[in-house]
C-alpha positions in Angstrom: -13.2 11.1 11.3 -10.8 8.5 10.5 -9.3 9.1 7.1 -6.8 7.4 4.9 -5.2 9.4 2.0 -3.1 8.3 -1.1 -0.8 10.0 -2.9 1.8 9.6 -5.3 -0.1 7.7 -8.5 1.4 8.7 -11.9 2.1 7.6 -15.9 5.6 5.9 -15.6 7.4 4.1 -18.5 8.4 1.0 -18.1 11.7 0.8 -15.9 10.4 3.7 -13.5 10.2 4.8 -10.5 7.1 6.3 -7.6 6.7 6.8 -4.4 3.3 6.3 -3.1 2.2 7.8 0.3 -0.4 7.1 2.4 -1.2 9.8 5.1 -4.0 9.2 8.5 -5.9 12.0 9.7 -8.0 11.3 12.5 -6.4 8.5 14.2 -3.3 7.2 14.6 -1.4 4.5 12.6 0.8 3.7 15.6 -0.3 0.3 16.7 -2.2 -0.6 13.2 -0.7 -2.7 10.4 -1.1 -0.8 7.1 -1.0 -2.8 3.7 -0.8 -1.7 0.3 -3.8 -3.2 -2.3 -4.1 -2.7 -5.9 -6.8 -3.7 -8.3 -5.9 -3.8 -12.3 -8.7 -3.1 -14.4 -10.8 -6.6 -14.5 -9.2 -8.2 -11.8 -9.5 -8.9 -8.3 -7.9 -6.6 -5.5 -4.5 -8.2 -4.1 -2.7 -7.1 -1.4 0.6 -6.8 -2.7 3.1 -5.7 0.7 2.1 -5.1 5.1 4.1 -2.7 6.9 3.4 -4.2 10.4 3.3 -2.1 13.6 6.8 -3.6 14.7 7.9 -2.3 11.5 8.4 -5.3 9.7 7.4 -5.7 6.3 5.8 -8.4 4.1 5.9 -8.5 0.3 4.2 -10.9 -2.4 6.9 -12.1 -4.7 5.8 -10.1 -7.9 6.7 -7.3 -6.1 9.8 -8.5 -3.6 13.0 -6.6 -4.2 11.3 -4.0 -6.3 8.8 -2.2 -3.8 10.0 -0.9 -0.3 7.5 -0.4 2.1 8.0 1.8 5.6 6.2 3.5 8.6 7.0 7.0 9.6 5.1 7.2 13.0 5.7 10.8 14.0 4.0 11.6 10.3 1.6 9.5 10.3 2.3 8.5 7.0 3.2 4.8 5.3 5.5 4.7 1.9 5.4 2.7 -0.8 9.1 3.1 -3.3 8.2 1.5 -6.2 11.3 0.6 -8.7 11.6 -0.9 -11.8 7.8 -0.8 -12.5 6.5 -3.0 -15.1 3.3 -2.1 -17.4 1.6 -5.4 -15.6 2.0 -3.1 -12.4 -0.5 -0.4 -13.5 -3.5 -0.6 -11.5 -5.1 1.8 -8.7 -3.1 1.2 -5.5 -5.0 1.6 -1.9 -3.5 1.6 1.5 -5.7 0.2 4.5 -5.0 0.2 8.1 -6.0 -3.1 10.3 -6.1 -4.0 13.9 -2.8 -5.9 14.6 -4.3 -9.0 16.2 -7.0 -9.5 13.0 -4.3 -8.9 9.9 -1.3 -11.5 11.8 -5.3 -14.0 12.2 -6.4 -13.5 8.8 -3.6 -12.1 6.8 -3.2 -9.8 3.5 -6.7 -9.8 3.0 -9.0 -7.2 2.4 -11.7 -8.4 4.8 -8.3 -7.9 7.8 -8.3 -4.3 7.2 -11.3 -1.8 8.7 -10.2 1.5 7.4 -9.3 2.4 3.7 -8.0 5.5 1.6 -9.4 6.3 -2.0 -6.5 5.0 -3.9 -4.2 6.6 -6.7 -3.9 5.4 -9.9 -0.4 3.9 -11.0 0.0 3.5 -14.9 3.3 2.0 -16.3 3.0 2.7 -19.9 5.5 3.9 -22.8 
């Protein structure tokens, strides 16, 4: 069974710092393109960073040069370092693996991306 699990969610204060894992059981993420999602209470889901399978990563602006994003193949596991965090940040984060071809098609959307983990709840709060 192909699983996705997030890990890592926790109250920060403002200014903060996480590290957000995302581990696959089941299959294996080599050869997928993983991207981190969030939803804020009340608000749409946005994809927010794509670690693609040649490694490269993609991040929206809100997010660029605070959040690093990175593959680690032999674990099976995708990262998410999150500095600096900011209370408009809080919001349940989910990682979801997508077939190469379809993401680089369609893009950080959530209709590119076939297999999804649970999420973990991020709160930035003092």
């Amino acid at each position: 069974q192909r699983r996705l699990v997030e890990s890592g969610g926790d109250l920060v204060q403002p200014g903060g710092s996480l590290r957000l894992s995302c581990a696959a059981s089941g299959f294996s993420l080599d050869g997928y393109d993983v991207g981190w999602f969030r939803q804020a209470p009340g608000q749409e889901r946005e994809g927010i960073s794509c670690v693609y399978d040649d490694r490269t990563v993609y991040y929206v602006p809100s997010v660029q040069g605070r959040f690093t994003a990175s593959r680690d193949n032999a674990k099976n596991t995708v990262y998410l370092e999150m500095h600096n965090l900011r209370p408009e940040d809080t919001a349940l984060y989910y990682c979801a693996a997508g077939n190469h071809e379809v993401v680089r098609e369609i893009g950080l959307r959530s209709e590119a991306f076939g297999s999804w983990g649970q999420g973990t709840q991020v709160t930035v709060s003092s």
